[in-house]
GUBA-563018 format. One record per residue (C-alpha): x negated, y, z; residue in three letters; residue number from 0. Coordinates in steps of 0.02 Angstrom, whole numbers, plus 50000, padded with zeros to 5 digits. Last residue first. Layout:
N
+-------+-------+-------+---------+-----+
:    xx :    yy :    zz : residuo : num :
+-------+-------+-------+---------+-----+
:     X :     Y :     Z :     Ala : NUM :
...
+-------+-------+-------+---------+-----+
//
This chain:
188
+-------+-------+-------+---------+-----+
:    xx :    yy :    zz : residuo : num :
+-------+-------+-------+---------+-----+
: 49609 : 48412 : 58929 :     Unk : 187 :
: 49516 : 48432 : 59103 :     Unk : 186 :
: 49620 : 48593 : 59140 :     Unk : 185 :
: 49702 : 48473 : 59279 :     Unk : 184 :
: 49860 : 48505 : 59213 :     Unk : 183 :
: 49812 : 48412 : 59051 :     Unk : 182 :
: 49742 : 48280 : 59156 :     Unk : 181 :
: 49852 : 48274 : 59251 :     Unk : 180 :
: 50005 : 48269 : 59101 :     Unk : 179 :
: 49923 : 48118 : 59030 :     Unk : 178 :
: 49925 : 48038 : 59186 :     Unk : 177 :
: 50115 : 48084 : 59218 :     Unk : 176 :
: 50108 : 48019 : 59025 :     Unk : 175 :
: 50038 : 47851 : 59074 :     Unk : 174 :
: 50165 : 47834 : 59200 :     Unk : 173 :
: 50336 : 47873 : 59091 :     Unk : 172 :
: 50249 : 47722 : 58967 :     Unk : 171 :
: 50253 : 47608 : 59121 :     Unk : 170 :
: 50454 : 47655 : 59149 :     Unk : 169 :
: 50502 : 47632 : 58994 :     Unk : 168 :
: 50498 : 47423 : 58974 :     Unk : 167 :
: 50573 : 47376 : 59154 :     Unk : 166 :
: 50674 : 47542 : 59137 :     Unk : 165 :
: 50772 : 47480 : 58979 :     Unk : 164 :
: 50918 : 47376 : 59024 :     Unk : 163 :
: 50945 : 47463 : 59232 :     Unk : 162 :
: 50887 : 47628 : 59174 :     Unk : 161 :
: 51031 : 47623 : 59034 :     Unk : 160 :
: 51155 : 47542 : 59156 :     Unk : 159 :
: 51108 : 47682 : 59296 :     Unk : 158 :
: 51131 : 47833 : 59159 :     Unk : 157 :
: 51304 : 47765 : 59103 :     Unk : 156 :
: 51363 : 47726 : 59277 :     Unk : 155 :
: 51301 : 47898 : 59342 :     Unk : 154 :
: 51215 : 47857 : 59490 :     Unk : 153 :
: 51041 : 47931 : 59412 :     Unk : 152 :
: 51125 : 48095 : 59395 :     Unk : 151 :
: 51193 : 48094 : 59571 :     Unk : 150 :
: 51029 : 48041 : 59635 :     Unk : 149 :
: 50911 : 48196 : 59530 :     Unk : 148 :
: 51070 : 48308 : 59585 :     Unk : 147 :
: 51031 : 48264 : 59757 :     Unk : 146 :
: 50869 : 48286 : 59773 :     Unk : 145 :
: 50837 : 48444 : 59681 :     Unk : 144 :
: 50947 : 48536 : 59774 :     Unk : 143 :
: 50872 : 48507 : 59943 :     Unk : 142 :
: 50699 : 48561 : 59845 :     Unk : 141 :
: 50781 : 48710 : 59790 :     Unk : 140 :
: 50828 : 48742 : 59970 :     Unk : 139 :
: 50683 : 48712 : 60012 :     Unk : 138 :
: 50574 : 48792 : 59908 :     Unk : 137 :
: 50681 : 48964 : 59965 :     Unk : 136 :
: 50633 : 48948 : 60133 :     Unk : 135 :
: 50447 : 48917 : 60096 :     Unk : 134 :
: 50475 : 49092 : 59990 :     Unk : 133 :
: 50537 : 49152 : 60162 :     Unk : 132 :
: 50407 : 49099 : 60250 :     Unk : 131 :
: 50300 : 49201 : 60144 :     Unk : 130 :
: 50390 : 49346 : 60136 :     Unk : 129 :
: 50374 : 49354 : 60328 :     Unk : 128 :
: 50175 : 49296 : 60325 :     Unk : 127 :
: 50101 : 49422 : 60197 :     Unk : 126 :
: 50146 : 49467 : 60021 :     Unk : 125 :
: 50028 : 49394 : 59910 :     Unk : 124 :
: 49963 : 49240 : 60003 :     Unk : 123 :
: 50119 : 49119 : 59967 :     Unk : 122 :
: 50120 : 49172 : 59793 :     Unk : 121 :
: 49954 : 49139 : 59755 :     Unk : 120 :
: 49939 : 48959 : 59823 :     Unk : 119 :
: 50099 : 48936 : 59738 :     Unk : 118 :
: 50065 : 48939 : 59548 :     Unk : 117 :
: 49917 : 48848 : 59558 :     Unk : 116 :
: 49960 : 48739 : 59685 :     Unk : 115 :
: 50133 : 48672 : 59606 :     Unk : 114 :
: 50035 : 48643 : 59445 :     Unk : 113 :
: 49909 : 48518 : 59515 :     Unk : 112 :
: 50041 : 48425 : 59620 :     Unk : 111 :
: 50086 : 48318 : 59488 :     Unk : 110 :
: 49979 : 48197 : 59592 :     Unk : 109 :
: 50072 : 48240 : 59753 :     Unk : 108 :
: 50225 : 48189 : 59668 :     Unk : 107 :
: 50185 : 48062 : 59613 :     Unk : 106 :
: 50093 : 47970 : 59780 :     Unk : 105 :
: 50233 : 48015 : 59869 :     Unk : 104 :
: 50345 : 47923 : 59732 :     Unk : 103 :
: 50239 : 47766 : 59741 :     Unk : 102 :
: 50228 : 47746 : 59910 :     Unk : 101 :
: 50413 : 47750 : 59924 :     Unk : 100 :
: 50482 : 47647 : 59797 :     Unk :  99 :
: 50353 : 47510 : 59820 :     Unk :  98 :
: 50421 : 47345 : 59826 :     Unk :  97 :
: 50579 : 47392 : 59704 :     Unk :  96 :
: 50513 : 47322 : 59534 :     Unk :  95 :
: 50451 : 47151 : 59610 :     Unk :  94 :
: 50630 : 47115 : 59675 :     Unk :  93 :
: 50714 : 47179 : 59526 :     Unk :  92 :
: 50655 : 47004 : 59429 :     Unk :  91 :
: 50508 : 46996 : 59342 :     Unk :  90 :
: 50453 : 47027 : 59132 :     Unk :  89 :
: 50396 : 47208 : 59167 :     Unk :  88 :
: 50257 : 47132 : 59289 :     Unk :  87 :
: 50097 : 47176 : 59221 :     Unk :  86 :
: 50175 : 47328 : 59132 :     Unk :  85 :
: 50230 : 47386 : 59300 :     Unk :  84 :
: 50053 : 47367 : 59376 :     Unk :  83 :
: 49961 : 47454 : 59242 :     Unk :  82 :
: 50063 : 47596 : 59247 :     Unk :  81 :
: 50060 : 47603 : 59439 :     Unk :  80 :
: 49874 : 47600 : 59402 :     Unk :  79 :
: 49900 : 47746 : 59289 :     Unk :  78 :
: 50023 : 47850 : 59399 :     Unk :  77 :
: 49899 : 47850 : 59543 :     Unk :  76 :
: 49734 : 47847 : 59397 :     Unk :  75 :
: 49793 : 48022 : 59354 :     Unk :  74 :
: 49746 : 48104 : 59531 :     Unk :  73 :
: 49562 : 48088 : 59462 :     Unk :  72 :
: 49617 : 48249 : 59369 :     Unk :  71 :
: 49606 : 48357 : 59536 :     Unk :  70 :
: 49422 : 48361 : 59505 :     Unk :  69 :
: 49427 : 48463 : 59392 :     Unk :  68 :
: 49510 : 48608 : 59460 :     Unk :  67 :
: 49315 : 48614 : 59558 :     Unk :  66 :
: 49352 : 48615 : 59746 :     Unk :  65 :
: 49271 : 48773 : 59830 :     Unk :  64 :
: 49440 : 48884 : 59796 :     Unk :  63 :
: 49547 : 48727 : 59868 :     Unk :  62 :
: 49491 : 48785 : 60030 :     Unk :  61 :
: 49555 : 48947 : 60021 :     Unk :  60 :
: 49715 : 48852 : 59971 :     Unk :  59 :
: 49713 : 48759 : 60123 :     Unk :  58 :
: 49838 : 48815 : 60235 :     Unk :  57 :
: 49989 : 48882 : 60119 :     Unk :  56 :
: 49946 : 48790 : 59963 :     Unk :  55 :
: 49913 : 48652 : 60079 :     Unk :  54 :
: 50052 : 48642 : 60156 :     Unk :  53 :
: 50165 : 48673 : 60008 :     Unk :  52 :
: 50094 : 48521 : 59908 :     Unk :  51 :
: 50125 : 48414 : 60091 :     Unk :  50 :
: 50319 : 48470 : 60082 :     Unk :  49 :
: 50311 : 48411 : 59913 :     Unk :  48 :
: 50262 : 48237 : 59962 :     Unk :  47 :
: 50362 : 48221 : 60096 :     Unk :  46 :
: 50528 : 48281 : 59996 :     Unk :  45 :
: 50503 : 48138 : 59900 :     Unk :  44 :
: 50452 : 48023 : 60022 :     Unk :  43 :
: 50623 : 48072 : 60101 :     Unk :  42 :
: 50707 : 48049 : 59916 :     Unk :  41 :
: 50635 : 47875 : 59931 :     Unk :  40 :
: 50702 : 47821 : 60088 :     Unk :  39 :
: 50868 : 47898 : 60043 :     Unk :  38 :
: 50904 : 47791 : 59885 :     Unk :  37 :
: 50835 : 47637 : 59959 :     Unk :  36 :
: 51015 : 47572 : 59962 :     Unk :  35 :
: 50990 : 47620 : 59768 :     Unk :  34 :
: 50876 : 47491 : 59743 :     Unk :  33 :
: 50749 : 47595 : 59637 :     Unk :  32 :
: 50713 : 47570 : 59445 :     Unk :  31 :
: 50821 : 47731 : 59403 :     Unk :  30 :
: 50748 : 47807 : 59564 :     Unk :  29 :
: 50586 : 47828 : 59508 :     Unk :  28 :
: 50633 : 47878 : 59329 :     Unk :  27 :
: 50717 : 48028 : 59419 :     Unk :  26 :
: 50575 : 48061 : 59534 :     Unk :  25 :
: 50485 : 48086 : 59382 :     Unk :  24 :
: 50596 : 48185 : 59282 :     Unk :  23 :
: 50606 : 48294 : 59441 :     Unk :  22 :
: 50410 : 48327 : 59458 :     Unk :  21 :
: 50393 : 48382 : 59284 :     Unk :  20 :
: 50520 : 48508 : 59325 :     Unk :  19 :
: 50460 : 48542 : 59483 :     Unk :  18 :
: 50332 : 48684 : 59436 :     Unk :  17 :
: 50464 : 48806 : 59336 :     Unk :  16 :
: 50589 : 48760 : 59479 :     Unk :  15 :
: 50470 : 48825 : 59602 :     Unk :  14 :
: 50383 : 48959 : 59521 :     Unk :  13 :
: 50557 : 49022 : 59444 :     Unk :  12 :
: 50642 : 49007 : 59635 :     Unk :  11 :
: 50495 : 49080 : 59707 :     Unk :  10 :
: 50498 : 49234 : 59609 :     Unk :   9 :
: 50701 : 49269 : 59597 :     Unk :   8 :
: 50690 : 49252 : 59813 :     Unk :   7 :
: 50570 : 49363 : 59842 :     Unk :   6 :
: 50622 : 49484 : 59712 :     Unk :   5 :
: 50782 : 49483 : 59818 :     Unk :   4 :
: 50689 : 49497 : 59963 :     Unk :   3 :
: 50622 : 49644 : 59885 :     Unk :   2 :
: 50444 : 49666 : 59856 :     Unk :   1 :
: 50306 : 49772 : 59902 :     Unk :   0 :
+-------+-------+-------+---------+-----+
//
C-alpha cells in the first residue's frame, strides 16, 4: 500500500511526465489563437484530457483488446491540420483562428497514447479511494497547466514572436505531434 503522499509524488510525475508533450502543444495552439478565445480553448483543453482520464479509468480493459497500433492513425489529426495551415500560412488571422477549439481537443486526445499507458495502470493499482485521489491530483496539475501555458503565451515577447513566425512554425509543430504518434504509438 501506498501513502497518500506516495499517491500524490506518483501521479504528479506520471502526469507532468505525460503532459509535457501535451503543454508545448497547447502552447503553440494558443500562440496562433485570438486571445479572447483564450478560455474557449483552454476548456477544450481540459476536455480533451478529462476524456484521456476517462477512459484510462473506464475503458482501459477495453483498450487491452485494441492493438497499440492502431492508436497511430491518431497522427493524421495533427497531419491534416498540418496540411491545412501550410495551405493557408499566407492568410490573414481570420483563417488561422477558425478552429481553436476542435483542433486542440483533437491534440490532445491524439497525444493521448502516452497518458494511457502510464495511467491506465496507475488508476487500477490501488483501488477506488487512491484512485480518485490520483484523478484529484491530475487536476490540479491540469488547473496548473492551463494557466501558466496562457500566461507564458501573453508574454509580450513570446506573443510578438508567435504572432511573426507562427503562420510558418506552426505546420512543422504538427507534423512532429504526428511524428511523435507514431513514435508513441510503438509503430516507429
Amino acid at each position: 500500500m501506498h501513502s497518500v503522499l506516495d499517491v500524490v509524488a506518483l501521479s504528479s510525475v506520471a502526469f507532468v511526465g505525460t503532459m509535457f508533450d501535451n503543454y508545448f502543444a497547447f502552447a503553440a495552439q494558443l500562440l496562433v489563437t485570438d486571445p479572447k478565445r483564450f478560455r474557449r480553448v483552454a476548456w477544450a483543453q481540459a476536455v480533451g484530457v478529462a476524456m484521456l482520464i476517462v477512459v484510462a479509468a473506464g475503458v482501459g480493459s477495453v483498450l487491452s483488446a485494441v492493438p497499440a497500433q492502431w492508436t497511430a492513425l491518431f497522427c493524421l489529426a495533427p497531419w491534416s491540420m498540418a496540411l491545412y495551415r501550410w495551405r493557408h500560412r499566407d492568410q490573414g488571422a481570420t483563417a488561422r483562428y477558425r478552429r481553436g477549439a476542435f483542433t486542440t481537443v483533437l491534440v490532445t486526445i491524439a497525444l493521448g497514447g502516452d497518458n494511457l499507458g502510464v495511467w491506465i495502470p496507475l488508476l487500477r493499482v490501488d483501488g477506488m479511494a487512491k484512485g480518485l485521489l490520483t484523478v484529484a491530483v491530475f487536476a490540479a496539475w491540469e488547473a496548473l497547466f492551463l494557466v501558466s501555458a496562457q500566461r507564458l503565451t501573453r508574454h509580450p515577447r513570446v506573443a510578438a514572436f508567435g504572432e511573426a513566425n507562427a503562420h510558418r512554425l506552426v505546420p512543422w509543430v504538427y507534423l512532429v505531434l504526428g511524428g511523435l504518434i507514431l513514435i508513441e504509438s510503438g509503430l516507429l
